[in-house]
C-alpha positions as CSV (number, residue, x, y, z in Angstrom):
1,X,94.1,220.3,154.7
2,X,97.5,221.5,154.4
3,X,96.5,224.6,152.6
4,X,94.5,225.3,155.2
5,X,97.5,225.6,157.8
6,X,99.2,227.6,155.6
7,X,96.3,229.8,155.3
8,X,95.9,230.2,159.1
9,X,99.8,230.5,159.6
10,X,99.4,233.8,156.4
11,X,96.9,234.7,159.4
12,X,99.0,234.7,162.7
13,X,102.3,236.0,160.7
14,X,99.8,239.4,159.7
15,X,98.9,239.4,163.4
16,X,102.2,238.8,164.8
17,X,103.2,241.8,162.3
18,X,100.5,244.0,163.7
19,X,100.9,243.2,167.3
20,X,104.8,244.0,166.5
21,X,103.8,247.6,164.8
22,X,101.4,248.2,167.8
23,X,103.3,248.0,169.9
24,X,106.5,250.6,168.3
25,X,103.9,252.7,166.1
26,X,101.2,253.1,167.9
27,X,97.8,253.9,165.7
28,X,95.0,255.6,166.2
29,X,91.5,253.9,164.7
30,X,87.8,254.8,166.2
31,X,85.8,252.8,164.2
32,X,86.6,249.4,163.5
33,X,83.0,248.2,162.7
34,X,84.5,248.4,158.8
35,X,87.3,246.1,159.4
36,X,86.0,243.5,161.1
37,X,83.0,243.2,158.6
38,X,85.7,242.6,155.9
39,X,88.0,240.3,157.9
40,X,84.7,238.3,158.5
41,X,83.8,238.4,154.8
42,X,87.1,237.1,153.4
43,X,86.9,234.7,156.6
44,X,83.7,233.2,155.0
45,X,84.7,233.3,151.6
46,X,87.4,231.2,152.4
47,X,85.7,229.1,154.4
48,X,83.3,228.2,151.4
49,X,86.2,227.9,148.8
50,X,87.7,225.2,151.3
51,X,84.2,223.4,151.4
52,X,83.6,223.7,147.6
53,X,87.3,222.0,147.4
54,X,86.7,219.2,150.0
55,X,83.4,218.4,148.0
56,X,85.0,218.3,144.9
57,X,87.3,216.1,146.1
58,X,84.8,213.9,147.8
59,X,82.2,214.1,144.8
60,X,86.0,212.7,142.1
61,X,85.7,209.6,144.7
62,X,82.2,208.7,144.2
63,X,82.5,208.9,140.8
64,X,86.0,206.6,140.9
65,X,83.7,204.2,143.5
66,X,81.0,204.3,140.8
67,X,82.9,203.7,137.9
68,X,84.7,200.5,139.8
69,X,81.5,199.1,140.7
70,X,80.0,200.0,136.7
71,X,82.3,198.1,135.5
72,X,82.5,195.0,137.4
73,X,78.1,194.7,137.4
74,X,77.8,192.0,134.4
75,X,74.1,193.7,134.3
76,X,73.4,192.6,130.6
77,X,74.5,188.5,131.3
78,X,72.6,188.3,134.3
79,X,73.7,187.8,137.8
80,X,77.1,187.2,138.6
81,X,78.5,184.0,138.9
82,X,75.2,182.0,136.4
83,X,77.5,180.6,134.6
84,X,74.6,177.3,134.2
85,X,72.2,179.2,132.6
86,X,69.3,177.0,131.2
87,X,68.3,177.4,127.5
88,X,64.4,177.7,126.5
89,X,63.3,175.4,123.9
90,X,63.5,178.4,121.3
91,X,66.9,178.6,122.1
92,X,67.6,175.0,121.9
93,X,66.3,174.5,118.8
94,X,67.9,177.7,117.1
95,X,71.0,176.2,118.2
96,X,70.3,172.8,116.7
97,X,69.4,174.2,113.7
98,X,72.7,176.2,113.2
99,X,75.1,173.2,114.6
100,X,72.7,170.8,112.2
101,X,75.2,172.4,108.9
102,X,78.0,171.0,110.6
103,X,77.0,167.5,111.9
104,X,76.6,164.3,110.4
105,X,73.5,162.1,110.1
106,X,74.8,159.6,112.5
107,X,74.7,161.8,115.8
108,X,73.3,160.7,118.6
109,X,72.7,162.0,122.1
110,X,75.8,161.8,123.5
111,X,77.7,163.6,120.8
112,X,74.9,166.4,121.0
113,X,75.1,166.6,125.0
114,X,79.1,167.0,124.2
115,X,78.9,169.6,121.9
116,X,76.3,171.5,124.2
117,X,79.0,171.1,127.1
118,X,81.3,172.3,124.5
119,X,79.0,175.5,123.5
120,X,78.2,176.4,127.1
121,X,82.0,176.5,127.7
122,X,82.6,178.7,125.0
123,X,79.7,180.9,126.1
124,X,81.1,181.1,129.5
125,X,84.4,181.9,128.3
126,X,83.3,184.8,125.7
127,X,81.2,186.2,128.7
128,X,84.7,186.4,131.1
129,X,86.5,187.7,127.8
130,X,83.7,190.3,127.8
131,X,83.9,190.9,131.9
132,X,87.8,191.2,131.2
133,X,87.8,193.9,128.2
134,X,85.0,195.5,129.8
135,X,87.3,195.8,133.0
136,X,90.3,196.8,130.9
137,X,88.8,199.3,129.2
138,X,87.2,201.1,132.8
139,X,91.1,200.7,134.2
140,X,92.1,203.0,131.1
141,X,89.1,205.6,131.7
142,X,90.4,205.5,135.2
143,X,93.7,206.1,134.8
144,X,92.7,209.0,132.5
145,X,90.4,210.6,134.8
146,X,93.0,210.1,137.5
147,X,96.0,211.5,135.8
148,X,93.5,214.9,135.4
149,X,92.8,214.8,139.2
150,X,96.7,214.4,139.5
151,X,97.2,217.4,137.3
152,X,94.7,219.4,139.3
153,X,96.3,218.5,142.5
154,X,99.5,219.1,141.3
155,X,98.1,223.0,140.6
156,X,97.1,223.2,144.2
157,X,100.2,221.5,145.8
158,X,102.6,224.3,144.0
159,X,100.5,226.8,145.5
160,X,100.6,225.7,148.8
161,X,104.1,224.7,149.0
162,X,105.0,228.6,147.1
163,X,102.6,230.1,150.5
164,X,104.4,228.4,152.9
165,X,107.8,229.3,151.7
166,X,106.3,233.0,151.7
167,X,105.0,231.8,155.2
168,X,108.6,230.8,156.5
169,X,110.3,233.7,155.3
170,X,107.2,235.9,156.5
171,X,108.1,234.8,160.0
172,X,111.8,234.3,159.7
173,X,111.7,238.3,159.4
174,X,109.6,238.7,162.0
C-alpha cells in the first residue's frame, strides 16, 4: 500500500515540476497522442505489478492458513477427539497374542480389562505425542517459510522507504 503512495507522490512531484517549468519555459508540443499512450502504458504496467504483488501476498496466506490447518487434521487416526476407539476381534486377539509372552497363567478378566485400559492409554498418549511432533515440526516449516517472506519484504520496504526519501527531497526542492 505504502508503495503505492510513494509511487503516486513520484507522480504529483513530476507534475508539480512540469506545471512549475510551464509556467517560466514555456514549450511548444502539437502532438501529444505519443505521450499519453506511454504515460497510460507505464500507468498499466504498474497497475499490474501492484496486483501481481497483492496476490502474491494473498496467495503466502493461503498457503500459511493451509499449512495451519495440515497440520492440526489428525487424518490418518481418524476424527479428532476418538480417543475410545473400539478394537475388531482381529485386533483383539493380535493383541492377546502379543501381551500372552508377558502374562502369567493365572490372569483373569479383570487383570486383562486393566491392561487394555492400560494399552488404550498408551495409544492415546503416542497419538497426542504424534499430534504434538507433527505440530512442532509445521511451527519450524513455518517459521522458515516466514523468515523468507520477511526477507522479501524486507527488499521491498528498503525500496520504498529509499523513494520516499527521493520523494521528500524531490518536493523539498520544489
Amino acid at each position: 500500500v505504502s508503495k503505492g503512495y510513494i509511487r503516486r507522490a513520484d507522480d504529483n512531484t513530476a507534475d508539480i515540476k512540469t506545471l512549475n517549468r510551464s509556467i517560466f519555459i514555456p514549450a511548444i508540443t502539437f502532438d501529444k497522442s505519443k505521450k499519453r499512450a506511454k504515460e497510460e502504458e507505464r500507468l498499466n504496467r504498474r497497475y499490474e505489478e501492484e496486483r501481481a504483488e497483492r496476490e502474491a501476498n494473498l496467495a503466502d496466506v493461503r498457503e500459511t492458513q493451509d499449512r495451519i490447518a495440515g497440520a492440526t487434521r489428525t487424518d490418518r487416526d481418524g476424527p479428532p477427539g476418538d480417543y475410545n476407539r473400539r478394537y475388531t476381534p482381529q485386533q483383539m486377539a493380535a493383541r492377546k497374542a502379543q501381551w500372552s509372552k508377558y502374562q502369567s497363567r493365572d490372569d483373569d478378566e479383570e487383570d486383562d480389562a486393566m491392561e487394555n485400559e492400560i494399552s488404550d492409554n498408551l495409544n492415546e498418549l503416542s497419538l497426542g505425542i504424534g499430534r504434538i511432533k507433527a505440530l512442532a515440526h509445521a511451527q519450524g516449516e513455518e517459521v522458515n517459510r516466514q523468515n523468507t517472506q520477511l526477507k522479501r519484504l524486507h527488499g521491498v520496504v528498503e525500496d520504498v522507504d529509499q523513494r520516499l526519501a527521493n520523494s521528500t527531497e524531490r518536493m523539498r526542492r520544489i
